[in-house]
N, C-alpha and C positions, 0 to 999 in steps of 0.2 A: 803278635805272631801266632798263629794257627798251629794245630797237629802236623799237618803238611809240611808247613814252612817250616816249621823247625827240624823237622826230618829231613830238607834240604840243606838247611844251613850245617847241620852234622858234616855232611860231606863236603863243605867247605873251609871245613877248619883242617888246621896241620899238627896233629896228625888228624886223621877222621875221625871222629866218634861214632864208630859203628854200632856199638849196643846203643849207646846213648839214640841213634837215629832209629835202631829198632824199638827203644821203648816208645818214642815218637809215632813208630805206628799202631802200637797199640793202642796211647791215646785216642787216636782218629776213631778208633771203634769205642775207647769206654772212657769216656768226661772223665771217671773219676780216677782214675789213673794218672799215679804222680812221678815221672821220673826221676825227680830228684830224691823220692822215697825209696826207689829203686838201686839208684846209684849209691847210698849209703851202705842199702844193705850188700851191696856187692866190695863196698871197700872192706866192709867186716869178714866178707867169705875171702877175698886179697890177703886179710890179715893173718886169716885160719890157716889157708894154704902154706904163705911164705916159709911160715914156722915149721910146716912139717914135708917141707922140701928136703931131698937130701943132696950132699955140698957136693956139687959138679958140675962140670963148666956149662954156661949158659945152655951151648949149645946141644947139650947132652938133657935138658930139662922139659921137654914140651911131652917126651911120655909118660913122666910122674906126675906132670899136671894132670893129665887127663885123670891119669888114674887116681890121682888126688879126690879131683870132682867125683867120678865114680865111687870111691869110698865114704863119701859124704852125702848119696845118694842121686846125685846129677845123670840120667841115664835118659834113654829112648821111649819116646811114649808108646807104650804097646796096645792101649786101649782100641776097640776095633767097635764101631769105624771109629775114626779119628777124627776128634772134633778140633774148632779151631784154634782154642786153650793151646794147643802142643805147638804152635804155631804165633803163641803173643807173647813175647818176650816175658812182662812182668808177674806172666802165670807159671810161666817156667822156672822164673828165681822162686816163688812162691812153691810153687808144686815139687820142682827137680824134676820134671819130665817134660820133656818136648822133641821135638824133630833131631835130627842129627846138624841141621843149619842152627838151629838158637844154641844145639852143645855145643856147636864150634865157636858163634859167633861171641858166646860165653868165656872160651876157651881161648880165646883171638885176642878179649878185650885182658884178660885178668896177664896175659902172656906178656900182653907192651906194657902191662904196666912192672909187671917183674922182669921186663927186659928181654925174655927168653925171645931165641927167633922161633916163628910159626906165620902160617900162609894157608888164607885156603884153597881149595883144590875144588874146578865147579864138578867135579864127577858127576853123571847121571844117574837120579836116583837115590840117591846116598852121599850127600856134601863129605869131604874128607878132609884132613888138614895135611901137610907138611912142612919138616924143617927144612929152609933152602938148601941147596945141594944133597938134599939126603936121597938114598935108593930107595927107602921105600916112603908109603903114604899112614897117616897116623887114623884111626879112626876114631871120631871125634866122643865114641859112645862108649869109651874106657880104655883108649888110648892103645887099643891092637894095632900091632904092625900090619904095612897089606905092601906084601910085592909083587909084581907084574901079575903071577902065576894067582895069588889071590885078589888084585883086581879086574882080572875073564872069567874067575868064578863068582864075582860078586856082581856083575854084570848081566852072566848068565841067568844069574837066578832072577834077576828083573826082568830082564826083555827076552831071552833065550839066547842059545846058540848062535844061533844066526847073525847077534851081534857081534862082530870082532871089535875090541879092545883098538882105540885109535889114540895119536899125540893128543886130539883134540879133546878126550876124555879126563887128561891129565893137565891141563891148563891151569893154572895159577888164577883165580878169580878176585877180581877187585871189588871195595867197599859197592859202589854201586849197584855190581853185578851178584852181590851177595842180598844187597835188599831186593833187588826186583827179582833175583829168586824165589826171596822172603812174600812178595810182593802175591807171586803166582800162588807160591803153596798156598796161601790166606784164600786165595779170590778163588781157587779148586775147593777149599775145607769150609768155606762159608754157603760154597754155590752146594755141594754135597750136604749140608745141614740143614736147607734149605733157606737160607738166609741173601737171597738175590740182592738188595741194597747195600748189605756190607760185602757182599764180593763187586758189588760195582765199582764200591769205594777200593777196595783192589786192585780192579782193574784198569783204573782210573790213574794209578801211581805207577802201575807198571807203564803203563803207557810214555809217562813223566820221567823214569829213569835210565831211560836208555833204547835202543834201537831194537824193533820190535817186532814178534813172527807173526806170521799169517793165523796163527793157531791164536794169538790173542787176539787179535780184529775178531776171529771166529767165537770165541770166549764171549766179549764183551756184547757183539751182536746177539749173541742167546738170553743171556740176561736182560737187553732192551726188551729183544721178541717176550720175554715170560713178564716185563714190567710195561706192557704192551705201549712200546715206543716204535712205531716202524719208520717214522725219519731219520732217526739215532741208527735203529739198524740198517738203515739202508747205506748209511754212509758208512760203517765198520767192513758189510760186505763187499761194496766197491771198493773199499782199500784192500781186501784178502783178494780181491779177482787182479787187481794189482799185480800184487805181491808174487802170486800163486803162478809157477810155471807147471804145472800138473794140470793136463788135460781134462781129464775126470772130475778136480777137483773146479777146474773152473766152470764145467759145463752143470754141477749141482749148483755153483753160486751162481749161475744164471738165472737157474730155473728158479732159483730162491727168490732171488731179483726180483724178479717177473713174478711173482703170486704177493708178492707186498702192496699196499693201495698206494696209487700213487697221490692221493691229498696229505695236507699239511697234516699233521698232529704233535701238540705239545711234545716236548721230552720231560721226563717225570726229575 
């Protein structure tokens, strides 16, 4: 069984192994990478935490975790730009610094295994957790409260104003939809590093995990065009003119169309 395949099977077991499927894709990018080296050391960090819990009902417990981790140096990678390390699971048990998805999904795994409830949340921007029925959302970067009023300001400061705060922002996000997150941020942090064949291999999974925007056909097309594939790209673009009910946006993928050679060539 391959990096892949076993990043699938993850999500076929009950419960899921979601770290376990993320360190799976970090394999896919480095041979030597051992998850079951990983998953040790994580039952040792399980062990650290449990002991300096303090005794309150289950459901009272997911924002001492955080803040557990955060004490233990589990935070947000700040480094600028941002390479893909912040973004592969078993650099983040190693380092303590990654995205706010690996603190969750950190945060996710160590929680079912002490029972506490927590869920993530696909917020835009910024992965967030919460306890079911609770009013507000947890932040997965040291376990701060965020209520309404501080998720349109945390919103704001991403896309601007203009964004209003919607149900759909607060969705409850499943294993799946958490890798193929996992999936994008890679295939964005490797295309930005310059690393085209490992964001393909990104692009390639997200494609695999679930139902898929026009913005990643467009993704994956740019990396053929820069790994000079124009059969590969031409077929990503005819699925985004698909996809795309945007006038504008379909009349560039036209035009894109149209300046591709129309002979065969290899895909790389």
């Amino acid at each position: 069984m391959n990096p892949r395949q076993a990043c699938l099977a993850c999500l076929e077991r009950e419960p899921v192994a979601l770290l376990e499927a993320a360190l799976w894709i970090a394999a896919e990018h480095d041979g030597t990478v051992d998850p079951t080296a990983s998953l040790a050391r994580l039952h040792e960090l399980q062990r650290d935490i449990s002991t300096s819990l303090p005794i309150l009902p289950l459901n009272e417990l997911a924002q001492p975790l955080l803040r557990q981790l955060n004490a233990l140096g589990f935070q947000q990678d700040e480094y600028h730009p941002l390479r893909p390390q912040a973004a592969l699971m078993d650099k983040v048990l190693q380092r303590r610094r990654g995205q706010p998805l690996l603190l969750a999904i950190l945060a996710l795994e160590l929680a079912r295994r002490l029972s506490i409830p927590l869920e993530g949340v696909n917020f835009p921007g910024h992965f967030l957790l919460r306890v079911p029925g609770a009013d507000h959302l947890l932040d997965p970067c040291g376990g701060r409260r965020l209520y309404p009023s501080d998720c349109r300001e945390l919103l704001a400061r991403q896309y601007g104003p203009q964004m209003p705060l919607s149900a759909e922002h607060l969705r409850s996000a499943s294993p799946m939809q958490m890798l193929q997150r996992l999936s994008r941020n890679l295939r964005q942090l490797h295309t930005s590093n310059d690393n085209d064949l490992a964001a393909l291999v990104d692009a390639e999974r997200v494609m695999q995990l679930g139902p898929v925007q026009v913005s990643d056909y467009l993704a994956r097309a740019t990396l053929y065009q820069h790994l000079d594939c124009p059969q590969a790209e031409r077929f990503d673009l005819e699925h985004a003119l698909l996809l795309t009910d945007d006038p504008l946006q379909r009349l560039k993928l036209s035009e894109r169309l149209g300046q591709l050679p129309s002979g065969k060539r290899s895909i790389h």
